[in-house]
C-alpha positions as a Markdown table, in Angstrom:
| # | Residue | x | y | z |
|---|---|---|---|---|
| 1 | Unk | -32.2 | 41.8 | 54.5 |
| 2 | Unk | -34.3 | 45.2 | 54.0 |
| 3 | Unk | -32.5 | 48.3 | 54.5 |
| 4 | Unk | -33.8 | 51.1 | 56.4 |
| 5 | Unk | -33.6 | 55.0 | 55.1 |
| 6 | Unk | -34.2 | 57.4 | 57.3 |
| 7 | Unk | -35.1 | 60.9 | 55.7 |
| 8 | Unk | -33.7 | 64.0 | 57.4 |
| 9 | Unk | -35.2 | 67.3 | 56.9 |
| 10 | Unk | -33.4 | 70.1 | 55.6 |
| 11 | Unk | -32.2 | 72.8 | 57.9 |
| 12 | Unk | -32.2 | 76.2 | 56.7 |
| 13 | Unk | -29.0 | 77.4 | 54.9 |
| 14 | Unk | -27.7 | 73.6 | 54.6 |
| 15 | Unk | -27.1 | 72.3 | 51.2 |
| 16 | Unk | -29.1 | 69.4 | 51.6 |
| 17 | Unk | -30.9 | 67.4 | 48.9 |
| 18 | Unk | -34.6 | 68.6 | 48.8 |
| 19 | Unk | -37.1 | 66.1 | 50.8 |
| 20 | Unk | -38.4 | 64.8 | 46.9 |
| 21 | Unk | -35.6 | 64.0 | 45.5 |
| 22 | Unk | -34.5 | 61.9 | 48.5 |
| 23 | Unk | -37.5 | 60.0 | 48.2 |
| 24 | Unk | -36.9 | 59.7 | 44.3 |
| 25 | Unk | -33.5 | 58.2 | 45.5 |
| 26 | Unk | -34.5 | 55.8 | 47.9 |
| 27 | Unk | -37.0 | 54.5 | 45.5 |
| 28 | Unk | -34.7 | 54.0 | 42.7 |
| 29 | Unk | -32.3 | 52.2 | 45.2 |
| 30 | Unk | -34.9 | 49.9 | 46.5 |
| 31 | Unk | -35.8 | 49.2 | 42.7 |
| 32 | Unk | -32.4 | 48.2 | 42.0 |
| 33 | Unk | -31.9 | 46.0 | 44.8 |
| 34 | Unk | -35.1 | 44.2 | 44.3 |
| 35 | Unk | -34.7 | 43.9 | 40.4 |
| 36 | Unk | -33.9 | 40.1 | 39.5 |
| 37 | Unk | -31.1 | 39.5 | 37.3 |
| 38 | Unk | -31.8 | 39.0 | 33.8 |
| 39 | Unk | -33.3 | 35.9 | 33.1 |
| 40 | Unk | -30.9 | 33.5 | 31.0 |
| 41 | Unk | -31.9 | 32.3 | 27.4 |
| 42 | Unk | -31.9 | 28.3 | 27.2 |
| 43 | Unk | -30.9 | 27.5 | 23.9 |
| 44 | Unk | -33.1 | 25.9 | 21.9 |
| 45 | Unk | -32.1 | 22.8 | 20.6 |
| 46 | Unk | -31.2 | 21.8 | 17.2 |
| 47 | Unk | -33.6 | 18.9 | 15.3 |
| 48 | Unk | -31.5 | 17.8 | 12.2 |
| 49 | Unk | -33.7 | 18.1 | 9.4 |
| 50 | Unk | -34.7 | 14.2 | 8.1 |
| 51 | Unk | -33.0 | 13.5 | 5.4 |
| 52 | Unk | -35.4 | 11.7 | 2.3 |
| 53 | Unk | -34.8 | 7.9 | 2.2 |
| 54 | Unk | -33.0 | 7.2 | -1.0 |
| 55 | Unk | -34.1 | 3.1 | -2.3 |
| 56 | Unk | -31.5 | 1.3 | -3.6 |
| 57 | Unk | -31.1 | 1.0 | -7.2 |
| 58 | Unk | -31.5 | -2.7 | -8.2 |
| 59 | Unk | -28.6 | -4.4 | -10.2 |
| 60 | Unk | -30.0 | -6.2 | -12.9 |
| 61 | Unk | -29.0 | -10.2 | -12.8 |
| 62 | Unk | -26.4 | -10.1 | -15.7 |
| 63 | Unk | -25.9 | -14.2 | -16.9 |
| 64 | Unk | -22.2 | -14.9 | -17.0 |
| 65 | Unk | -20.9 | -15.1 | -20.5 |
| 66 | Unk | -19.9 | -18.5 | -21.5 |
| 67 | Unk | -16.0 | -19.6 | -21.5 |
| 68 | Unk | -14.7 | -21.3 | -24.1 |
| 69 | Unk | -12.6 | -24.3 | -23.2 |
| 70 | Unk | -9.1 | -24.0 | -25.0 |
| 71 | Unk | -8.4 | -27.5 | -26.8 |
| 72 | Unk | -5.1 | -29.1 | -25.7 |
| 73 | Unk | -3.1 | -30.7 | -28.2 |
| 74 | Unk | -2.9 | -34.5 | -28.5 |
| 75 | Unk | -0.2 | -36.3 | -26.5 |
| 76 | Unk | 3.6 | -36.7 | -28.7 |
| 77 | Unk | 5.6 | -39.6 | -28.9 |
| 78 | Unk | 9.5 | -38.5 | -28.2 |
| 79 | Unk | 13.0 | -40.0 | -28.3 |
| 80 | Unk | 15.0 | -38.4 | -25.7 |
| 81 | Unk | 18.9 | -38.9 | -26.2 |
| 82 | Unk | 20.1 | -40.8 | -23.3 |
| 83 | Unk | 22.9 | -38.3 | -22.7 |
| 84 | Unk | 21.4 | -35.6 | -21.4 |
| 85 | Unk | 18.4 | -36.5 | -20.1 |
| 86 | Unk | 17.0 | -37.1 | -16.6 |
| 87 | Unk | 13.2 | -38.3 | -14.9 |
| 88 | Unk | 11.9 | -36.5 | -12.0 |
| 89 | Unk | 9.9 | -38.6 | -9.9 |
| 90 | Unk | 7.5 | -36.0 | -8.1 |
| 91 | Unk | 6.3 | -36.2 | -4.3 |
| 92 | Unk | 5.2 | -40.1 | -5.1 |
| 93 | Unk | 4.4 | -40.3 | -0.9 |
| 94 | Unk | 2.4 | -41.8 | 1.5 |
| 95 | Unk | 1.5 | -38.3 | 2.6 |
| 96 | Unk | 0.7 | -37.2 | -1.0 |
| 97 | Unk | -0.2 | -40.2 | -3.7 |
| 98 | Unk | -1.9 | -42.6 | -1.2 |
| 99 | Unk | -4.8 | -39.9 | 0.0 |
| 100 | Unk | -5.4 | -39.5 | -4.0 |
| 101 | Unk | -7.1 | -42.4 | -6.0 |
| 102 | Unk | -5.8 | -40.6 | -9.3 |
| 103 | Unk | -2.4 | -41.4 | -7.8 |
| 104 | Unk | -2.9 | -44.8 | -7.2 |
| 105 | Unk | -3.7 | -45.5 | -10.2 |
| 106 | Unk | -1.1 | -43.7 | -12.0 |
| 107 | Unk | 1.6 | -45.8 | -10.0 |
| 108 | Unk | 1.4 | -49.0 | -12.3 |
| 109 | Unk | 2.5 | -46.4 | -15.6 |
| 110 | Unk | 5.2 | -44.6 | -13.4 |
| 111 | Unk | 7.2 | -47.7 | -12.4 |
| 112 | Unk | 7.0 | -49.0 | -15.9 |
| 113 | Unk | 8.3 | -45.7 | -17.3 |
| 114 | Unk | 11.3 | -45.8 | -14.0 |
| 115 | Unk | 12.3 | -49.2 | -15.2 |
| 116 | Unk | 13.0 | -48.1 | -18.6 |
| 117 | Unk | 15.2 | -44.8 | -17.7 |
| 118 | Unk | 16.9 | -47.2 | -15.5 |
| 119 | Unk | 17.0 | -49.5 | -18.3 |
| 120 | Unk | 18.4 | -47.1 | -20.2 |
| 121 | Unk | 21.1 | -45.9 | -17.5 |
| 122 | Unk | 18.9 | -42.3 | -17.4 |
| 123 | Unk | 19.6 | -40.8 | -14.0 |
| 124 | Unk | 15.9 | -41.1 | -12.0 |
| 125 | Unk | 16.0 | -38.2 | -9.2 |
| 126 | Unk | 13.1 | -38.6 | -6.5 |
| 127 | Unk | 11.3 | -35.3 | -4.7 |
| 128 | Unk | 9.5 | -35.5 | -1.4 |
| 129 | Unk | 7.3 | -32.7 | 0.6 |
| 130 | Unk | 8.4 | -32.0 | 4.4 |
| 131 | Unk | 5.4 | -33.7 | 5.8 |
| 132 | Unk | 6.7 | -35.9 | 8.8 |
| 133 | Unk | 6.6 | -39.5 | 9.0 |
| 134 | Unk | 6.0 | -39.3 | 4.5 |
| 135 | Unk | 7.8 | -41.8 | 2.7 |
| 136 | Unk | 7.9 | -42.6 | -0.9 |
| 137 | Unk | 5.7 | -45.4 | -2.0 |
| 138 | Unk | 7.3 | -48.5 | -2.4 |
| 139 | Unk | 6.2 | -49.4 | -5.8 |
| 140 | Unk | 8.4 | -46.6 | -7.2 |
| 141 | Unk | 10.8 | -46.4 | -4.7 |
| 142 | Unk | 14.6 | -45.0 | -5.2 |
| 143 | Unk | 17.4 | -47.7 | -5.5 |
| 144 | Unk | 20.9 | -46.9 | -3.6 |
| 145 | Unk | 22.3 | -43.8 | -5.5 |
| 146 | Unk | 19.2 | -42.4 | -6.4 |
| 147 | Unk | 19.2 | -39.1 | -5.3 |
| 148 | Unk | 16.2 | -37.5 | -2.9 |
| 149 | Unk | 15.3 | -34.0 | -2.0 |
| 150 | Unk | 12.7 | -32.3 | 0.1 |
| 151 | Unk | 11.0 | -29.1 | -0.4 |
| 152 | Unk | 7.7 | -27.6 | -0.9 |
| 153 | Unk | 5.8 | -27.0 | -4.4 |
| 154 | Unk | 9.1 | -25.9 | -6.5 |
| 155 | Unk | 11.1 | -28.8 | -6.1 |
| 156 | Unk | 14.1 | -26.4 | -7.1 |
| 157 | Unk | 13.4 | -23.2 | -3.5 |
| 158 | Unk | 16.1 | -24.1 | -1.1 |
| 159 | Unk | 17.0 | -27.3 | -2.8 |
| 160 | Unk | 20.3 | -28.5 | -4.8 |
| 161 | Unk | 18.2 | -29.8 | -7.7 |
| 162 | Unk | 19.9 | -28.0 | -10.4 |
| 163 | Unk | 22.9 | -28.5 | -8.8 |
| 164 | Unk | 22.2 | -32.7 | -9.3 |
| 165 | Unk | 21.1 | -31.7 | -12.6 |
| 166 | Unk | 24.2 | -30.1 | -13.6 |
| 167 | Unk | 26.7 | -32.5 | -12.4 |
| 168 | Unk | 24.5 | -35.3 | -14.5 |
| 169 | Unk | 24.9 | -33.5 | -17.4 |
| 170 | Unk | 20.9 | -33.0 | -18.0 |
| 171 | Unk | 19.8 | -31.1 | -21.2 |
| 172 | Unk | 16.0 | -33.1 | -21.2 |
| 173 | Unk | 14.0 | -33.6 | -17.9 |
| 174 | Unk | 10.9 | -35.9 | -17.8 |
| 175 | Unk | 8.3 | -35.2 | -15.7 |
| 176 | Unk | 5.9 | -37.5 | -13.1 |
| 177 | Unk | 4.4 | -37.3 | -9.8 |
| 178 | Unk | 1.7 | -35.1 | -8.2 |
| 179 | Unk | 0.1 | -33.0 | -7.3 |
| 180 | Unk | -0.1 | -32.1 | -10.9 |
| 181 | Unk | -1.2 | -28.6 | -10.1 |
| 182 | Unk | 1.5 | -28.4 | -7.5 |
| 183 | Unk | 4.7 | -30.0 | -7.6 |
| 184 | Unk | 4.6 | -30.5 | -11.5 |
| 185 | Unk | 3.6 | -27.3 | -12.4 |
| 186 | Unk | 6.0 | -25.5 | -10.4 |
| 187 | Unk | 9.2 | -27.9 | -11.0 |
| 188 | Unk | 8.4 | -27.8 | -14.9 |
| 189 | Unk | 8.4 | -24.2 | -14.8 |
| 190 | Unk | 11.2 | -24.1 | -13.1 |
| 191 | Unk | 13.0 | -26.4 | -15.2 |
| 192 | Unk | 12.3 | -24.0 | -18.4 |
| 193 | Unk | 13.5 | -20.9 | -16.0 |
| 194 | Unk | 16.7 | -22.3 | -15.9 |
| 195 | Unk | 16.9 | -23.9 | -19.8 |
| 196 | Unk | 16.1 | -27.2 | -19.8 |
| 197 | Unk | 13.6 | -29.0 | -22.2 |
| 198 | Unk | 10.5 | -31.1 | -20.4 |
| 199 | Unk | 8.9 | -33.5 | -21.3 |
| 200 | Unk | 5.8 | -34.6 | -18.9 |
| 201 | Unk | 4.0 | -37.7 | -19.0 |
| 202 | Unk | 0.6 | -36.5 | -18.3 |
| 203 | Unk | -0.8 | -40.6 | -17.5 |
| 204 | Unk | 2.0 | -40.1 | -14.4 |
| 205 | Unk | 0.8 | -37.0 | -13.2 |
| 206 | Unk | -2.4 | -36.2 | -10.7 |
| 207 | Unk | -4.2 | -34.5 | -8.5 |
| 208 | Unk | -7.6 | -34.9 | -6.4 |
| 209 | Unk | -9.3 | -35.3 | -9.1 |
| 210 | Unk | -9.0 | -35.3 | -12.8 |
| 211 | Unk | -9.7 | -31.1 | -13.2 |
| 212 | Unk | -6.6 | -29.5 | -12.4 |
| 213 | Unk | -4.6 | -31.8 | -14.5 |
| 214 | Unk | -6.8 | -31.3 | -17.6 |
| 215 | Unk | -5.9 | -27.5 | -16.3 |
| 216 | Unk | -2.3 | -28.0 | -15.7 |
| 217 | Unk | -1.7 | -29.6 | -19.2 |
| 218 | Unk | -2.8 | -26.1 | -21.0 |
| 219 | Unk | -1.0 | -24.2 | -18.5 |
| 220 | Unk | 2.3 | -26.2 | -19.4 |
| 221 | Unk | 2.4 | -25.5 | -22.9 |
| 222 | Unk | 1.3 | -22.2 | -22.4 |
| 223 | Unk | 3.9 | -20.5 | -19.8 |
| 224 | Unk | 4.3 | -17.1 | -20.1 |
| 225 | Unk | 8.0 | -17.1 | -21.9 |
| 226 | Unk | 7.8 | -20.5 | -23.0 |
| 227 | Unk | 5.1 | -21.2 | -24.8 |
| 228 | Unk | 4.9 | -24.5 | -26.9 |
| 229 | Unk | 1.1 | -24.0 | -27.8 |
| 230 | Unk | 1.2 | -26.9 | -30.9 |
| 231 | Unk | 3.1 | -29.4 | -28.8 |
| 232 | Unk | 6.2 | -29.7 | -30.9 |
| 233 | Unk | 8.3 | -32.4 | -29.5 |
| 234 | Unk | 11.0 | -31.9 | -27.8 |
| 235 | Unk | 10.8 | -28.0 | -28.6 |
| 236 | Unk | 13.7 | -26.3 | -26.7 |
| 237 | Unk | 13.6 | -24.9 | -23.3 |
| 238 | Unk | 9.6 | -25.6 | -23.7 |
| 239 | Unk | 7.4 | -28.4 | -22.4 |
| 240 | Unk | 6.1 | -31.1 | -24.2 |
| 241 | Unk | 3.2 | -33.6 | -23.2 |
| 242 | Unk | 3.6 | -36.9 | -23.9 |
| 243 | Unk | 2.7 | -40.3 | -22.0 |
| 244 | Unk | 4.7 | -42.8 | -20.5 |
| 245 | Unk | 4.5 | -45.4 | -23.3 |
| 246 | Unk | 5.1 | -42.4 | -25.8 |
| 247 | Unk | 8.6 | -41.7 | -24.4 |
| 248 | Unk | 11.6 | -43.7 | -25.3 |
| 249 | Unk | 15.5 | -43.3 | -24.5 |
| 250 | Unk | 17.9 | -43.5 | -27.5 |
């Protein structure tokens, strides 16, 4: 809407605003009122500055250095004092042995060497894993007496094995069964935790396949703590390797 201004002359005498300056007035109103508002700045936007594209160093193809396989003693012959000693039959299940040739074909050795601590009136203590429907092979089954337990790869976790131990008097534990890397390892470890001596047959222990057991045989003589390194026989709270037609009950 325009607005209209209407100019009165002065009368004579009246303080009135002269007829030029009333025009000066109206124009300066009018300029006001028609004067857009200040226009607003847009902001310009930022452009990141590109950053320079760095390659990737190449890492120069290094060739592993060789590893030097330790040597493992030769197997021992050792008399074992009847009083005192025990042999662990190892997880010798359908669920375990049968799946693994190595196994199989330790079974033949394993019953010999269960006949002779039986033989010899040793105490022969049989281990089993928790798999259902397992049961130990019947070539090396237990006889009535013969004492079985269930548990994982330590033989002795939530079991009473060195409870059995203890009430047969057992100074010297012999060693079968699989897996070699496993239930051996563990249980013979265990056995020197707790200060016995063993004595594992390494022709009656396994595993898939023949690696881990060529493994496991270092590793036993080698146990941080309880280290037999040479293979002394019978070497106190230690392990020592023998075989199953190596080891004899006086």
């Amino acid at each position: 809407m325009t607005t209209a201004y209407r100019l009165r002359p002065s009368r004579s005498g009246e303080g009135s605003v002269p007829l030029h300056r009333s025009a000066a007035i109206v124009l300066a109103i009018l300029f006001v009122g028609c004067t857009p508002p200040p226009a607003v700045a847009t902001p310009t936007p930022t452009v990141p500055t590109p950053q320079p594209t760095i390659a990737a160093t190449p890492v120069p193809a290094t060739a592993n250095p060789a590893v030097t396989v330790p040597t493992i003693p030769a197997t021992v012959a050792v008399e074992i004092p009847v009083k005192g000693a025990a042999l662990l039959v190892l997880d010798i299940t359908t669920a375990v042995c049968t799946p693994r040739p190595p196994c199989v074909t330790s079974l033949p050795k394993i019953a010999a060497l269960i006949k002779k601590a039986r033989d010899a009136k040793v105490p022969v203590i049989y281990s089993e894993t928790t798999a259902a429907g397992a049961s130990i092979l019947p070539e090396v089954a237990p006889q009535a007496g013969e004492p079985s337990i269930k548990a994982s790869s330590d033989k002795f976790f939530n079991t009473n094995l060195d409870q059995l131990l203890k009430d047969r008097g057992v100074e010297n534990a012999v060693v079968v069964g699989s897996a070699s890397n496993g239930a051996v390892l563990y249980t013979t470890f265990g056995l020197n935790l707790r200060g016995y001596t063993a004595v594992v047959a390494v022709d009656g222990i396994s595993a898939n396949v023949d690696w881990p057991t060529n493994f496991v045989q270092w590793q036993l003589l080698n146990e941080p703590g309880f280290t037999n390194a040479d293979n002394k026989p019978l070497d106190k709270q230690h392990v020592t390797l023998s075989t199953t037609d190596k080891i004899a009950f006086k």
